[in-house]
N, C-alpha and C positions, 0 to 999 in steps of 0.2 A: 555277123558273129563278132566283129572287131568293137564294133561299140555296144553289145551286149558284156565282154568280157571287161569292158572300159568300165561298164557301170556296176559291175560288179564289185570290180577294184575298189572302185571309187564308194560304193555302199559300206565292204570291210574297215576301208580307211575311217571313213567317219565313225561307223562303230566305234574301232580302238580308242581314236583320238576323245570319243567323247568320256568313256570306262578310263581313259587315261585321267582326265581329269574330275572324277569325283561322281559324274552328272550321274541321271537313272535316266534320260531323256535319253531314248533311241532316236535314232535316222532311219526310217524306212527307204526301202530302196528304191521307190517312186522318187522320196524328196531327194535323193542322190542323184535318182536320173536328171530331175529336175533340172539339179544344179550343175550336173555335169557340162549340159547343154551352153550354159554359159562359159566367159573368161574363164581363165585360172586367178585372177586377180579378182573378178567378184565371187568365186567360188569361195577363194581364203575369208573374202569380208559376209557371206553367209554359212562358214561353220563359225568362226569368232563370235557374231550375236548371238546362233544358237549356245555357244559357251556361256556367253553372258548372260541369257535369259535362263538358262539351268541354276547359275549362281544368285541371282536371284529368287527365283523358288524355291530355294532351300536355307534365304538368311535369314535370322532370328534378329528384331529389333530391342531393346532391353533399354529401359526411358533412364536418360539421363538425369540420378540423383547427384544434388547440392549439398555440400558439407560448408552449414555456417560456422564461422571460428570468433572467437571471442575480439569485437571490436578494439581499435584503438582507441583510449578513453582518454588520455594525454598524455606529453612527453613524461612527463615526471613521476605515473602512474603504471607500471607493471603487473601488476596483479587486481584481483580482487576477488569476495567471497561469494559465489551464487546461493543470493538469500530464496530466491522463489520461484519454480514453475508454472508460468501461466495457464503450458497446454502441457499434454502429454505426450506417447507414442499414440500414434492413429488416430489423432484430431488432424484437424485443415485448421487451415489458416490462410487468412488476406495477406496482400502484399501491403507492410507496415506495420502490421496486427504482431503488437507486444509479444515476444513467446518467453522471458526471461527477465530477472531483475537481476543486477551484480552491485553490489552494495562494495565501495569501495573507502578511499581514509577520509575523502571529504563530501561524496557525491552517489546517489542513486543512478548506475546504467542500466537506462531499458538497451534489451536486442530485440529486435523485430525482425520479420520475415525478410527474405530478399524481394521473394517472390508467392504468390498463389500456391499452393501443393500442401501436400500432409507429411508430418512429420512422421518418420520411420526409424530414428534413432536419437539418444540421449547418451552423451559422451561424458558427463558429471554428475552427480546429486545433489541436495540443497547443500548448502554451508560447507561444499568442498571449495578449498580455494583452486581457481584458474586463472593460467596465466594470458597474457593477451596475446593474440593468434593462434591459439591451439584450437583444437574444434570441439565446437560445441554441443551439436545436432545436425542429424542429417534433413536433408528437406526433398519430398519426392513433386519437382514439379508439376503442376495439373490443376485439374478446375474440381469446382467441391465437388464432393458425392451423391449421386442422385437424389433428390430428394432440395438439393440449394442449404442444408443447413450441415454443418460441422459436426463432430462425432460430441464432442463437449454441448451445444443444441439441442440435441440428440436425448443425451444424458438426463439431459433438465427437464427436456419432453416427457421424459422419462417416470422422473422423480415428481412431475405434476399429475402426470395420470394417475401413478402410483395412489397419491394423495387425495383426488378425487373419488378412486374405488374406496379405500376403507372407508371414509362414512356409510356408502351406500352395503356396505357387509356388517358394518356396525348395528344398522337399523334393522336386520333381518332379525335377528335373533329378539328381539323385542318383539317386534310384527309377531312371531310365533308364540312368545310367552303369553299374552293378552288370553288366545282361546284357550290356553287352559287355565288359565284361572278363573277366566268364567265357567267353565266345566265342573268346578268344584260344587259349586253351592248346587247344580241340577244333580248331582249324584246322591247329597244328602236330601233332596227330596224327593227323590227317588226310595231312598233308605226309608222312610220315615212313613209312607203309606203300608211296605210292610210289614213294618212293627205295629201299626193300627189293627190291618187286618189279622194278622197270626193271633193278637189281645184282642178279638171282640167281645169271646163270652165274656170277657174281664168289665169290672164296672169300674176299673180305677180310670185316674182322667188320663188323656193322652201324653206322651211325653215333650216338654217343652222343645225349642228349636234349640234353646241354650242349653251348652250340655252341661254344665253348672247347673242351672236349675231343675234336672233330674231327678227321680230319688232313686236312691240306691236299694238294691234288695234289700229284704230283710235276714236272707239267712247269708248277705255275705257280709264281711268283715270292713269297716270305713275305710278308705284308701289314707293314708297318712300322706297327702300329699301336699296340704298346708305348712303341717312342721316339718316335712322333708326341704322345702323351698329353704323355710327360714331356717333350717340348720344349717344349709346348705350357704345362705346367702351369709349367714356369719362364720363359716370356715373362707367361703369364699372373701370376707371382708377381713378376716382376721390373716388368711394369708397374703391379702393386697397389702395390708399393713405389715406384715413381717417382712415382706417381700421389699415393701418402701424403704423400708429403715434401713435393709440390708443394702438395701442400693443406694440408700443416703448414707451410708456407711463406708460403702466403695468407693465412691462419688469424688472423680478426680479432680484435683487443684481446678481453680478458674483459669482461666487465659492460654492461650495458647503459644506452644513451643518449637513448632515448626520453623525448616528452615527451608531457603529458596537458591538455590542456587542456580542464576544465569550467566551465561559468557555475553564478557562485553564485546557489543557490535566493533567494526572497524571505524566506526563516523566515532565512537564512544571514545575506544582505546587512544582515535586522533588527537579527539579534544583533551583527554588528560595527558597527551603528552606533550601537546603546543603550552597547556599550562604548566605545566611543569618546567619545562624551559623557559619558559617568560618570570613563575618567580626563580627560578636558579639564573636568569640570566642578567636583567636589569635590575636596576638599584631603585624598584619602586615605591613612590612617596606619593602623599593623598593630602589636597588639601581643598576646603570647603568653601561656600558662600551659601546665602542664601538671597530669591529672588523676588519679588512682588511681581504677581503675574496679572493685575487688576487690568494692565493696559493691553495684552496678549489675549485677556478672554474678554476685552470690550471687542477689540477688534474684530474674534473670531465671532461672538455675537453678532456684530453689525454686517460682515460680510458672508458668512458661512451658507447661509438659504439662497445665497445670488449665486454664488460660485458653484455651489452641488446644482443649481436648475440650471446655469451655462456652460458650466465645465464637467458635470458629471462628477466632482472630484470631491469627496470632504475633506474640508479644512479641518486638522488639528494642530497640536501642538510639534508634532517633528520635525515639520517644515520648519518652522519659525528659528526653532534654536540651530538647527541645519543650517540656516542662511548666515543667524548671527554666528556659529561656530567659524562657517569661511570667510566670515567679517574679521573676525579676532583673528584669525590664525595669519592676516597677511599683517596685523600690529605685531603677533610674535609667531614669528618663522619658524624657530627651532619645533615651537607644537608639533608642524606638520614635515617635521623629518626624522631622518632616521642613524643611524649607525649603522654599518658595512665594513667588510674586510678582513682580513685572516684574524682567524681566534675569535676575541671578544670585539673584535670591530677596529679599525685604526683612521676609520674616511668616514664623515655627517654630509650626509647627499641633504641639500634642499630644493624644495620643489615650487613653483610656480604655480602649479596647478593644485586643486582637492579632490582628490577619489574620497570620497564620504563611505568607510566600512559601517555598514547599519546591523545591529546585534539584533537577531530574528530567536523565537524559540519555536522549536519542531516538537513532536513528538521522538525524534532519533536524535535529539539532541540542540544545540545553538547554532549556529549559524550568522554568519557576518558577509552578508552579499554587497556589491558595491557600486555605486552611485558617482558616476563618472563626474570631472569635472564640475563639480559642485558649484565653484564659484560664479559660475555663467549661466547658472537658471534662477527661473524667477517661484517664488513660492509656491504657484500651482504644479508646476514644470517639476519639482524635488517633491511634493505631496505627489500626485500621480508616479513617479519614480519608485519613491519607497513603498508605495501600496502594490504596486506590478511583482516589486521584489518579493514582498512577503507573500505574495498570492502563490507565485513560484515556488518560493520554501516550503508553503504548507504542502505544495500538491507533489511535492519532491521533484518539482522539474529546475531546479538551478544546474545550471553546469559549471564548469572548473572556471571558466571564465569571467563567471558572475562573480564568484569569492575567491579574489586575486587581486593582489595589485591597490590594497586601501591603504591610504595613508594617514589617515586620520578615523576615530569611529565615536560611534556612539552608541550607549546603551541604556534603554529606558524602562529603568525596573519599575516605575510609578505604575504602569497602567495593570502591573500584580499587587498594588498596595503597600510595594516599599516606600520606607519614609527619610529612611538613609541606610549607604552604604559607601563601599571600595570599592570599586572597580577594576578588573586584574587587565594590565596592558595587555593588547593583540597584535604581539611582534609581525614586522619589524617597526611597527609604529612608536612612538615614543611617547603618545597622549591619550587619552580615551576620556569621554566626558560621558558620567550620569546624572540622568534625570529620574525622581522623584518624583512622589503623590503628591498632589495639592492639596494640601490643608490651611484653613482658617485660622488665623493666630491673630494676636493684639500687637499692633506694628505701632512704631509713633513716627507721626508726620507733621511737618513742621508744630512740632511739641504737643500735639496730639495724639492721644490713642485713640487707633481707628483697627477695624476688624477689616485684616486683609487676608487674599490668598497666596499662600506663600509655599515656595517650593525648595528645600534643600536640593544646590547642584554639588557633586562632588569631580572635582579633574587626578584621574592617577596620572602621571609624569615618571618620564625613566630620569633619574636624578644626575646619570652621567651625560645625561644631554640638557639638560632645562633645568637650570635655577629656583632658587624657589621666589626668587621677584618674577621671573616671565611665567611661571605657571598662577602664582598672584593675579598678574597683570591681564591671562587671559580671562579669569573667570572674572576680573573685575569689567573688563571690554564686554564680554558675555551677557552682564546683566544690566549693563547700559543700555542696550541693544536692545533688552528683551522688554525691559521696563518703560521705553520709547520708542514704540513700533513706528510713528511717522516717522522719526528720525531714521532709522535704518532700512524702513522701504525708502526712503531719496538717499 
């Protein structure tokens, strides 16, 4: 009786305590007895798991989603305008896979995935600007959706089958017009045995296939269907001419008066306003020479098919003047420096070294990436440089890194067919040198005239840093150099 009453106890208890805490899992009074049987101390540690395994059965798991926020693109850079969605809500994406462009003052930012999942929210639209760490889209970790391809995949799958049915719905309708137009001609001869047989007693001849060549009764009236045509086709001619004149009469002005109005990008807004402060800032001066490039394009003749079959690389003309440019610039220092300091400057930093700024043109605008240490490569070494560079700029992958930090540049309008021009300084530099098209001219050499190719160079100079003897003096080093290629490879 004593340990029946015990287990009874002991059955209530656990009820309560289990309705105490949330559970719907009961304790039979068996699993009571059970447990009664044992300690009080293992008695406590089997109601606790049974607690525990109730709380279990009843949790609800919910997959931890990812909020990516707009990367850090550089210190100097806070913002920028999201020009393009890759993907949308409800596509997947790889881990690295582009989902965003942010078009900033000097630079294209891709964001890419963190990770594998689909996205499930968009916290911007195109051409809002966002600032950097706010959030961007959400990302719901996970692997693609059945099937291995992406909802964007999908889509395209989509719009190709799409593409492949209309031909095949196009061609029905054809397939079915065919029998009946051969139908026609079996109904008119069908027609045509019984109008034979209805006129036998008749001895006129039978009537042609041509319904033109018929005759018409005699008790009926001719159809006027001759001069109906032609009355017809000269009201109809005389109203296509009424019609002409009045519409050559309305007939607005030539050329067109449309107008187009687009916002300029931020790569755009940059560029005009570096230029703008460069002429409002320096006191820029241009002045000229011109080159004989006979011994530059023997050279690249005689070596150019060895160097692309061992070095992969073509030889042209940027390297060369690149090299002679960090030749001349250690004859005149000030070239390759700069002005610094409160206001308009009060300190000329010079340099030792040449970061070589190279003028690249995009489709979003110019661009000047840079070619470290100039002075210390050899001409293939600055040709493969500049060609990485521009390969970068077209595909929009330079980063802040690449276009920073030049101190000297160059820009080469010749390979568009310039024949001369100015060149606008690229602060904080003090020099910029262009090159020009080659053209053919009557040169005289030692008192001869001979047919050379010749290249207008022009150097801009900030005039409160450089004279006009050392901006002189470089272009004249310049063309030493260029015009005696052994001489300046030793």
């Amino acid at each position: 009786m004593l340990a029946r009453s015990v287990a009874q106890n002991g059955a209530r208890a656990a009820r309560s305590l289990a309705l105490r805490t949330g559970s719907v899992r009961m304790v039979t009074p068996a699993v009571a007895r059970r447990t009664l049987v044992t300690s009080a101390a293992q008695r406590s540690f089997v109601i606790g798991t049974q607690k525990l395994s109730a709380q279990r059965s009843f949790s609800t798991s919910s997959s931890h989603k990812e909020i990516v926020k707009v990367p850090q693109m550089a210190e100097s850079i806070t913002e920028g305008t999201l020009k393009q969605w890759n993907k949308k809500v409800g596509d997947f994406v790889n881990a690295d896979e582009e989902v965003a462009t942010i078009e900033t003052d000097k630079i294209d930012v891709s964001v890419n995935a963190p990770q594998s999942g689909t996205i499930t929210e968009v916290f911007a639209n195109e051409e809002d600007t966002v600032e950097v760490g706010k959030d961007l889209f959400k990302l719901e970790p996970g692997e693609a959706p059945s099937g291995g391809a992406s909802s964007g995949d999908k889509q395209s799958e989509k719009k190709e089958e799409k593409k492949e049915e209309k031909p095949k719905q196009g061609k029905k309708p054809k397939q079915e017009e065919k029998p009946k137009q051969e139908e026609k001609p079996k109904a008119d001869e069908n027609q045509q045995p019984a109008k034979k047989s209805s006129s036998s007693g008749d001895k006129k001849p039978a009537p042609s296939a041509d319904p033109e060549a018929r005759p018409s009764p005699a008790n009926s009236t001719p159809p006027p269907s001759k001069p109906s045509t032609s009355s017809s086709s000269s009201k109809s001619s005389s109203s296509s001419s009424s019609s002409s004149s009045s519409s050559s009469s309305t007939k607005p002005a030539a050329g067109s008066r449309e107008e187009n109005r687009v916002k300029m990008s931020r790569m755009r807004l940059r560029i005009a306003e570096r230029l703008k402060q460069s002429q409002n800032t320096a006191a820029s001066l241009t002045t000229f020479n011109e080159i004989d490039m006979s011994s530059l394009m023997a050279f690249r003749a005689r070596h150019k098919d060895r160097i692309l079959k061992e070095k992969g690389v073509k030889l042209g003309f940027m390297s060369a003047f690149a090299k002679a440019s960090a030749m001349a610039l250690k004859d005149v220092p000030a070239a390759n420096a700069s002005i610094e300091g409160a206001g308009l400057g009060d300190t000329i930093v010079y340099r030792d070294f040449v970061d070589l700024s190279v003028a690249v043109s995009t489709d979003k605008g110019l661009v000047t990436p840079v070619v470290r240490n100039l002075e210390t490569m050899s001409l293939i070494e600055i040709e493969q440089a500049i060609a990485d560079l521009g390969k970068k700029a077209r595909d929009n992958k330079l980063t802040l890194e690449d276009m920073t930090g030049g101190t000297f540049t160059i820009s080469n309008g010749g390979v568009f067919g310039s024949l001369f021009g100015t060149p606008i300084l690229n602060l904080p530099g003090s020099a910029i040198l262009g090159m020009h098209a080659v053209k053919e001219k009557a040169w005289v050499v030692n008192g001869k005239v001979e047919i050379r190719p010749i290249m207008v160079v022009a150097l801009t100079y900030d005039h409160r840093l450089l004279d006009g003897r050392e901006a002189v003096t470089f272009l004249v080093k310049l063309k030493q150099y260029i015009e005696d290629m052994p001489s300046m490879l030793l």
